[in-house]
PDB file with one MODEL, atoms N, CA, C and O in Angstrom:
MODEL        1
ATOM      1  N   UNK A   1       0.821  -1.188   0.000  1.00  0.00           N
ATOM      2  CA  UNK A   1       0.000   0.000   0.000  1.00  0.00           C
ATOM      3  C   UNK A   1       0.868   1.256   0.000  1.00  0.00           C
ATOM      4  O   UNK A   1       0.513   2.370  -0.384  1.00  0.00           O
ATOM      5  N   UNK A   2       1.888   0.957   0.419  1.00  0.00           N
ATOM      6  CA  UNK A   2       2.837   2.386   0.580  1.00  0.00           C
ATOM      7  C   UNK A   2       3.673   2.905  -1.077  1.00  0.00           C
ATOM      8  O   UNK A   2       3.806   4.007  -1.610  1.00  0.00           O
ATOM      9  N   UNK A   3       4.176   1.251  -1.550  1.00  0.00           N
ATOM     10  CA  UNK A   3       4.327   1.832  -2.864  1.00  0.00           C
ATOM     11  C   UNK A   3       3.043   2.687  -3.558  1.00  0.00           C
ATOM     12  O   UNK A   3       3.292   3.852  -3.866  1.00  0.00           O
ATOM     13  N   UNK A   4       1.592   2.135  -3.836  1.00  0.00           N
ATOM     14  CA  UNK A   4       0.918   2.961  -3.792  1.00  0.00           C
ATOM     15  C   UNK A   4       0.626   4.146  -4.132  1.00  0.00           C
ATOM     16  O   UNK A   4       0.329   4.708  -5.186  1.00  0.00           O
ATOM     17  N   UNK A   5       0.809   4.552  -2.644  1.00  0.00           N
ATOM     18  CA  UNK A   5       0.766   6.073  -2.290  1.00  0.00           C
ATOM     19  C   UNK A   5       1.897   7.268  -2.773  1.00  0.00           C
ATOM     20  O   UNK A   5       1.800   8.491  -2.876  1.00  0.00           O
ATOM     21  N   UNK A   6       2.918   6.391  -2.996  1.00  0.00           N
ATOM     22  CA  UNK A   6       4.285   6.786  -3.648  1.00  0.00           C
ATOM     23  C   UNK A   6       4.079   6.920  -5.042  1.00  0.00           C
ATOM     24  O   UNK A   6       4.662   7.899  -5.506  1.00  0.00           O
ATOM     25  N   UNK A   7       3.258   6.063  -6.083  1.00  0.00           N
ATOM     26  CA  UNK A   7       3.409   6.354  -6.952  1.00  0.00           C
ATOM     27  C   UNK A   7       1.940   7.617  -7.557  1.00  0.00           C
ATOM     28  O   UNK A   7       2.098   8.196  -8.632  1.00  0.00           O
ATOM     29  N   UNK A   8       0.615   7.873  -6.695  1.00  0.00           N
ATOM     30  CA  UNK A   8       0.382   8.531  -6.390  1.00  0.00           C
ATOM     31  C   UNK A   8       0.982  10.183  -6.365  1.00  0.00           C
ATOM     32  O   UNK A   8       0.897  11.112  -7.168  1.00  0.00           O
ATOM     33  N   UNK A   9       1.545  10.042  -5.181  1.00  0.00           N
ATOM     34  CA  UNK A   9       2.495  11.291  -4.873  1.00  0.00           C
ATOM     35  C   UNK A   9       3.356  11.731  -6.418  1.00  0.00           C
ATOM     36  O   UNK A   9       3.686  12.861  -6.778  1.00  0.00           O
ATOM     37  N   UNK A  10       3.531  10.641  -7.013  1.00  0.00           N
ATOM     38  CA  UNK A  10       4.390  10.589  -8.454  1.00  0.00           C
ATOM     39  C   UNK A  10       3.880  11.776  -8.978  1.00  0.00           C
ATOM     40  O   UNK A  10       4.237  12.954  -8.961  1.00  0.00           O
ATOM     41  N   UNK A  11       2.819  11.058  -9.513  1.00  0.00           N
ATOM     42  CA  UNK A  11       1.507  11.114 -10.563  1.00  0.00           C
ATOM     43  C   UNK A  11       1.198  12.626 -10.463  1.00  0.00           C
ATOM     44  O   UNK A  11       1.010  13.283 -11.486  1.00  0.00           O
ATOM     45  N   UNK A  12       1.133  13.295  -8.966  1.00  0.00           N
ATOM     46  CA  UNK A  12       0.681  14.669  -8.274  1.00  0.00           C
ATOM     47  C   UNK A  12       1.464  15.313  -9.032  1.00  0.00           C
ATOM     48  O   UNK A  12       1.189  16.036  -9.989  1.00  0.00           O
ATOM     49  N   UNK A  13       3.234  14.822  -8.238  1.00  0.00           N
ATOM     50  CA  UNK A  13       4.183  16.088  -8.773  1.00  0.00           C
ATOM     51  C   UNK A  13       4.295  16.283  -9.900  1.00  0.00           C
ATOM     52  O   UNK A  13       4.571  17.435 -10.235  1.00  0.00           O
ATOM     53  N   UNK A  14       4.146  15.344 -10.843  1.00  0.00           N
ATOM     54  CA  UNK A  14       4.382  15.688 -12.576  1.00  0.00           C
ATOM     55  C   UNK A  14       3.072  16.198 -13.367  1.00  0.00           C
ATOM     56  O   UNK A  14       3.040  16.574 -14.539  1.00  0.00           O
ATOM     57  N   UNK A  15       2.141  16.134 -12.578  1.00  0.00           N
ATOM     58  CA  UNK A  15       1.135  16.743 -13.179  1.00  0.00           C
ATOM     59  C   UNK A  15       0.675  18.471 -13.140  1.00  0.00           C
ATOM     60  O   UNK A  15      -0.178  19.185 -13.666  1.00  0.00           O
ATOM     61  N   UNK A  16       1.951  18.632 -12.057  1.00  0.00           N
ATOM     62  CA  UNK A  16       2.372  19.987 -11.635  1.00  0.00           C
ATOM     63  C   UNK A  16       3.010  20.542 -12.695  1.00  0.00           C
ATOM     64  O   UNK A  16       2.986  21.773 -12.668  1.00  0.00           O
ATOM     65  N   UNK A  17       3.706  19.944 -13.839  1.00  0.00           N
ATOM     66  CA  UNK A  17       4.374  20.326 -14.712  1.00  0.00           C
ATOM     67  C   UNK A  17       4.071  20.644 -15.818  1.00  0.00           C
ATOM     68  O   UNK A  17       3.425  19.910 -16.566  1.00  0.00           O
ATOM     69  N   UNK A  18       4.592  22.106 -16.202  1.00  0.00           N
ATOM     70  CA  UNK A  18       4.439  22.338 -17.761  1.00  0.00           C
ATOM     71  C   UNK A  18       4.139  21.594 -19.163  1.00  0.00           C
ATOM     72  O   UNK A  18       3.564  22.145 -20.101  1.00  0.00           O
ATOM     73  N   UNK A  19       4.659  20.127 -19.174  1.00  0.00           N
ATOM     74  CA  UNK A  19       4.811  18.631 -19.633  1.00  0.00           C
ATOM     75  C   UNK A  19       4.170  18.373 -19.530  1.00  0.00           C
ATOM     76  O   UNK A  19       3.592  17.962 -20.536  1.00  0.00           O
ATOM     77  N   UNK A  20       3.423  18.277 -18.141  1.00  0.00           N
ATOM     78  CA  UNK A  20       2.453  17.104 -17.919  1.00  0.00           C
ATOM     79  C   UNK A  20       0.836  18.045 -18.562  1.00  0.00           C
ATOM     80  O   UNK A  20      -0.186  17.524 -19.007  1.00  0.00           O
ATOM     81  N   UNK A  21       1.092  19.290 -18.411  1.00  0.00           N
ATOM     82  CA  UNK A  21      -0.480  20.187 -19.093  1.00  0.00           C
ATOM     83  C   UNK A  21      -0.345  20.162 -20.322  1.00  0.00           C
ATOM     84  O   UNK A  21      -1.338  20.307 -21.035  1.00  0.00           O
ATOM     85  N   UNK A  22       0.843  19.982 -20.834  1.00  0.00           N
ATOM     86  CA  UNK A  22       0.874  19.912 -22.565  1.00  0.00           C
ATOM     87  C   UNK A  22       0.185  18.045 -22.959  1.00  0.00           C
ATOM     88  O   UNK A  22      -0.912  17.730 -23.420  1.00  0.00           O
ATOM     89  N   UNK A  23       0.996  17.428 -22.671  1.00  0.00           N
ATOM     90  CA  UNK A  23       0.516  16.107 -22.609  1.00  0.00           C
ATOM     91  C   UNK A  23      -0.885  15.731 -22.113  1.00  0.00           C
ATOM     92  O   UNK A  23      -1.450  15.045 -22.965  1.00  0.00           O
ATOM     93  N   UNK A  24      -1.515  15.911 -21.202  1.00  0.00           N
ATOM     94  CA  UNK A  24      -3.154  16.074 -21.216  1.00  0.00           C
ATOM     95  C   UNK A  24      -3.941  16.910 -22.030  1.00  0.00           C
ATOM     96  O   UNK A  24      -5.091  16.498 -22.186  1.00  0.00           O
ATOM     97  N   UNK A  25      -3.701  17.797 -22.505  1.00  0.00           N
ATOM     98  CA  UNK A  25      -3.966  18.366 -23.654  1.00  0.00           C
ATOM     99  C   UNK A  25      -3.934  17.712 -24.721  1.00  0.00           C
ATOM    100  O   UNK A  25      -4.932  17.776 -25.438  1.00  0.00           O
ATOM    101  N   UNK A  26      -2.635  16.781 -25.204  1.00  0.00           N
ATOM    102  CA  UNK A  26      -2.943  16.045 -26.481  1.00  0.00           C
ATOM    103  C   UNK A  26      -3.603  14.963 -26.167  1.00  0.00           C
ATOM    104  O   UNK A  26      -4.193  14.483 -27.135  1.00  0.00           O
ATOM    105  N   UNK A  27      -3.783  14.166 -24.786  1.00  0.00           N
ATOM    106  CA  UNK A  27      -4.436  13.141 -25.036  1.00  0.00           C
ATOM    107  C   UNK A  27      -5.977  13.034 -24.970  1.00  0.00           C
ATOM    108  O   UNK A  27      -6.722  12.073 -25.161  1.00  0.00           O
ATOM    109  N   UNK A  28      -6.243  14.439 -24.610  1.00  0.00           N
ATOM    110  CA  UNK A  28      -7.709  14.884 -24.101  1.00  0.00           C
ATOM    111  C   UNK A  28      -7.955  14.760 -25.545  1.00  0.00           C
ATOM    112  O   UNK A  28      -8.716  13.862 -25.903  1.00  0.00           O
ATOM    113  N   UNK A  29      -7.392  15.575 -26.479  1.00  0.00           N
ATOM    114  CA  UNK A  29      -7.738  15.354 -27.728  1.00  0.00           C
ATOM    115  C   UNK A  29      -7.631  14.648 -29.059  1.00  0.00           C
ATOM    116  O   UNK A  29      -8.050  14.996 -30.163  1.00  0.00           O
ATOM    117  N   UNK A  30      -6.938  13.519 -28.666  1.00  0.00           N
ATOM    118  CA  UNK A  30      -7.156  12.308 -28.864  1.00  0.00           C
ATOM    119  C   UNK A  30      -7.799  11.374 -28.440  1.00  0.00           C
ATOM    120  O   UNK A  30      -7.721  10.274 -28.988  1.00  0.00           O
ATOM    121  N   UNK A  31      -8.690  11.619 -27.221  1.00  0.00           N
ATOM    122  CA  UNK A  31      -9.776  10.676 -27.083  1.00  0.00           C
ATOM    123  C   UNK A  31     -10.807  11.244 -27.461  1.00  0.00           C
ATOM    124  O   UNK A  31     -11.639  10.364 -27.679  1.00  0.00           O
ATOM    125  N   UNK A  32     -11.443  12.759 -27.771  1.00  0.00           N
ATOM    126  CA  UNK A  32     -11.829  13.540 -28.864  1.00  0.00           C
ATOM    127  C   UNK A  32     -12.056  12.540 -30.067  1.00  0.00           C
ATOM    128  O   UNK A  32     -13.056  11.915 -30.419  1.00  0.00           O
ATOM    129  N   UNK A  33     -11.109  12.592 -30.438  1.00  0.00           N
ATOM    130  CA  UNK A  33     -10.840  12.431 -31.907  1.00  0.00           C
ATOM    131  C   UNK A  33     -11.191  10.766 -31.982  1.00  0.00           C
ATOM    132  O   UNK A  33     -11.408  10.365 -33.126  1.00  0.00           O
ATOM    133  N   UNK A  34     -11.259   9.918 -31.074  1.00  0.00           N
ATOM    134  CA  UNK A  34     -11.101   8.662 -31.333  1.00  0.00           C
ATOM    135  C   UNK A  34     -13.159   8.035 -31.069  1.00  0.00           C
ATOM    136  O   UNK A  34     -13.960   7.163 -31.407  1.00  0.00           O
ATOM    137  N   UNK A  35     -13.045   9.027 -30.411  1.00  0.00           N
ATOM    138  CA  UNK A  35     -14.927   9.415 -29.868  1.00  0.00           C
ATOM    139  C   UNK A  35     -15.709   9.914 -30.900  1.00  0.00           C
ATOM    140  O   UNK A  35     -16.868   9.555 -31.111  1.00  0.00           O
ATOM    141  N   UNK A  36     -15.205  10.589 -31.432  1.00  0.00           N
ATOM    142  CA  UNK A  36     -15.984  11.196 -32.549  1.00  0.00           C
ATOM    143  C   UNK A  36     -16.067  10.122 -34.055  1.00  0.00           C
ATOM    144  O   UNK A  36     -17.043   9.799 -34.731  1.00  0.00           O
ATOM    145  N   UNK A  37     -14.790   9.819 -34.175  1.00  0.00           N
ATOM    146  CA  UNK A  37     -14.419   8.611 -35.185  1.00  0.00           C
ATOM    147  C   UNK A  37     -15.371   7.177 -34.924  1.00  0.00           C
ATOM    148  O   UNK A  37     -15.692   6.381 -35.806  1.00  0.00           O
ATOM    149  N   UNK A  38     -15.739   7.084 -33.385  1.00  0.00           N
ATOM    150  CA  UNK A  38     -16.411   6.286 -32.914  1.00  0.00           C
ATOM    151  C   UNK A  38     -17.863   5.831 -33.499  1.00  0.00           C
ATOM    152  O   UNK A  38     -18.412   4.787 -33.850  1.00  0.00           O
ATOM    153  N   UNK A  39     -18.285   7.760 -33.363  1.00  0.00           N
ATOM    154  CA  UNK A  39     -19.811   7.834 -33.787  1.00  0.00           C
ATOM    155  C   UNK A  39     -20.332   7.865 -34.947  1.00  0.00           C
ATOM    156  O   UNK A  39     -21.493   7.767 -35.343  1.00  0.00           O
ATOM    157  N   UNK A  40     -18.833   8.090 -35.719  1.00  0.00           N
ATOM    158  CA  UNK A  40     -19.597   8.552 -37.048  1.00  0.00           C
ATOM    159  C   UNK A  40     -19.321   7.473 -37.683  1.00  0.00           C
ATOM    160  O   UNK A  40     -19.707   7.494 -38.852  1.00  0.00           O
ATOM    161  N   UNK A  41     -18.610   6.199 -37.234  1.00  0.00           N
ATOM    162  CA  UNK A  41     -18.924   4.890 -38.039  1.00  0.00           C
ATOM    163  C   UNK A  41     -19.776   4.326 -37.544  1.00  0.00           C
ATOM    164  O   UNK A  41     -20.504   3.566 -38.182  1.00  0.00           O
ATOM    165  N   UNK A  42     -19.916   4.576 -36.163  1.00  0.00           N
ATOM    166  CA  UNK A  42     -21.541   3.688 -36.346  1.00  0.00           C
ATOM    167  C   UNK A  42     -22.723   4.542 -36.489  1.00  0.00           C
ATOM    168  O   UNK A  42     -23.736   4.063 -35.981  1.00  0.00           O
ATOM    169  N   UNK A  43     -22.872   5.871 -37.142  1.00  0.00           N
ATOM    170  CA  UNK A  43     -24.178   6.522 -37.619  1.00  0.00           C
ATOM    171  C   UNK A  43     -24.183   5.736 -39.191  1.00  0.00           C
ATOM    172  O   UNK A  43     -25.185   5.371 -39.806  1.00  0.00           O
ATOM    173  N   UNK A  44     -22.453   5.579 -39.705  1.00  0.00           N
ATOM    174  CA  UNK A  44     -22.515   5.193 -40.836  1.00  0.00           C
ATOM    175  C   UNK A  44     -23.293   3.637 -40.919  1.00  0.00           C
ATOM    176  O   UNK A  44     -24.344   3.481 -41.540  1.00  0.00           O
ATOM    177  N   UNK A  45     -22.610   2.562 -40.206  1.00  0.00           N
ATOM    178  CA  UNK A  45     -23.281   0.977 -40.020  1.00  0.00           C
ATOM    179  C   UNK A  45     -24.697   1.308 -40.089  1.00  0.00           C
ATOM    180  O   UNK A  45     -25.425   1.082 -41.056  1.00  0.00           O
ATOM    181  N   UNK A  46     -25.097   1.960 -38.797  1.00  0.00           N
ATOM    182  CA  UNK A  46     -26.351   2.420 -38.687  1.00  0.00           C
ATOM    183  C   UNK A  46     -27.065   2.806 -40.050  1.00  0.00           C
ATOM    184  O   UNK A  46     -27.927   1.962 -40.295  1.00  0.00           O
ATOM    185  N   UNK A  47     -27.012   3.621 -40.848  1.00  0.00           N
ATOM    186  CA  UNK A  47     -27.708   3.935 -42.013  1.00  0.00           C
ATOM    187  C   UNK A  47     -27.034   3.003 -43.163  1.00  0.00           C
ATOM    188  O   UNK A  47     -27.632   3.283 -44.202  1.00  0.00           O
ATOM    189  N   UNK A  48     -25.909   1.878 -43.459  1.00  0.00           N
ATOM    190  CA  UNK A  48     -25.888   1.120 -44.208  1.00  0.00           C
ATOM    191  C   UNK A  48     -26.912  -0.025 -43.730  1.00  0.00           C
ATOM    192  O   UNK A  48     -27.628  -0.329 -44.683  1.00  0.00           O
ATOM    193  N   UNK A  49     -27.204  -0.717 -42.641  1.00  0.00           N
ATOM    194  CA  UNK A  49     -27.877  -1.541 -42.392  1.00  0.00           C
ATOM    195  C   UNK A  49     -29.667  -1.621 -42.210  1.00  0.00           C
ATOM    196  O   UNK A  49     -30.447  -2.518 -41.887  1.00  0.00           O
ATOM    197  N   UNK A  50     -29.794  -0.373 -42.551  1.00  0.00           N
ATOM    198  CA  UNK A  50     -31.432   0.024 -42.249  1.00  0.00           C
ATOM    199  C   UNK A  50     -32.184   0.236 -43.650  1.00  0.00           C
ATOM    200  O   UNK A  50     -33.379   0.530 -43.671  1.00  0.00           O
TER     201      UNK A  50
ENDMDL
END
């Protein structure tokens, strides 16, 4: 449990970082992008199969 909390504490300090706000930024928008890609093949299935 203590490693844990240590890697925790990790996770905190680097998210403190300039790096770490650039990097959530691209991945925020890449799950964006992978969500959206999501819907619009299945609106597509959706209207090929109907």
């Amino acid at each position: 449990m203590k490693n844990f909390f240590g890697y925790v504490q990790t996770l905190k300090n680097y998210l403190r970082t300039p790096k770490a706000r650039h990097d959530l930024k691209d991945y925020a928008r890449a799950v964006c992008m992978i969500f959206l890609t999501a819907i619009i093949i299945f609106i597509l299935i959706r209207r090929l199969t109907t």
